[in-house]
N, C-alpha and C positions, 0 to 999 in steps of 0.2 A: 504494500500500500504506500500510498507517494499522494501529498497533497498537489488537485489537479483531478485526480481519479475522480471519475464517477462512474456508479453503480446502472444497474438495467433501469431503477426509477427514478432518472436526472438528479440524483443528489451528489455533489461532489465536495470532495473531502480541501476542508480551506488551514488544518491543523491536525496535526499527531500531538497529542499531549498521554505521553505513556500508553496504556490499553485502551485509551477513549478517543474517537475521531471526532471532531467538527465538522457538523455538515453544512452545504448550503444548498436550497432547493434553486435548481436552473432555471426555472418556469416563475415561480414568483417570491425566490429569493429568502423563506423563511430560513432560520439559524438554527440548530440545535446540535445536543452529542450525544453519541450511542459507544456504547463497547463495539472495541476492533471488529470484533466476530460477529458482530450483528449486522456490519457496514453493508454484505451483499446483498440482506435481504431491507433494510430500512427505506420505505416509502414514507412520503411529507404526510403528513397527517394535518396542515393546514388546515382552513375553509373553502380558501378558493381549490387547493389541488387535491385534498382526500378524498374527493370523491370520483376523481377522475381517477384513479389509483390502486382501485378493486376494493377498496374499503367496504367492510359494511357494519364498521364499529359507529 
């Protein structure tokens, strides 16, 4: 993993801070951090984009 990377659902990694990535959504830019291991699978959970996203939380 290498800040730059983004995953199958446009989030890309803007920070490595130890076992935790920083993400940023491509699409409308929300911020958040998940564990390394999680990075492949973490979709934006926003308002505008969760739902476009396969959510159905």
């Amino acid at each position: 993993m290498k800040v730059g990377e983004q995953n199958l659902f446009g989030m890309r990694i803007t920070a490595l801070q130890g076992r935790m990535v920083d993400l940023e959504c491509a699409t409308c830019h929300t911020a958040g951090s998940v564990p390394a291991e999680e990075f492949q699978s973490t979709r934006c959970g926003s308002d505008r984009c969760g739902a476009t996203q396969g959510r159905t939380e």
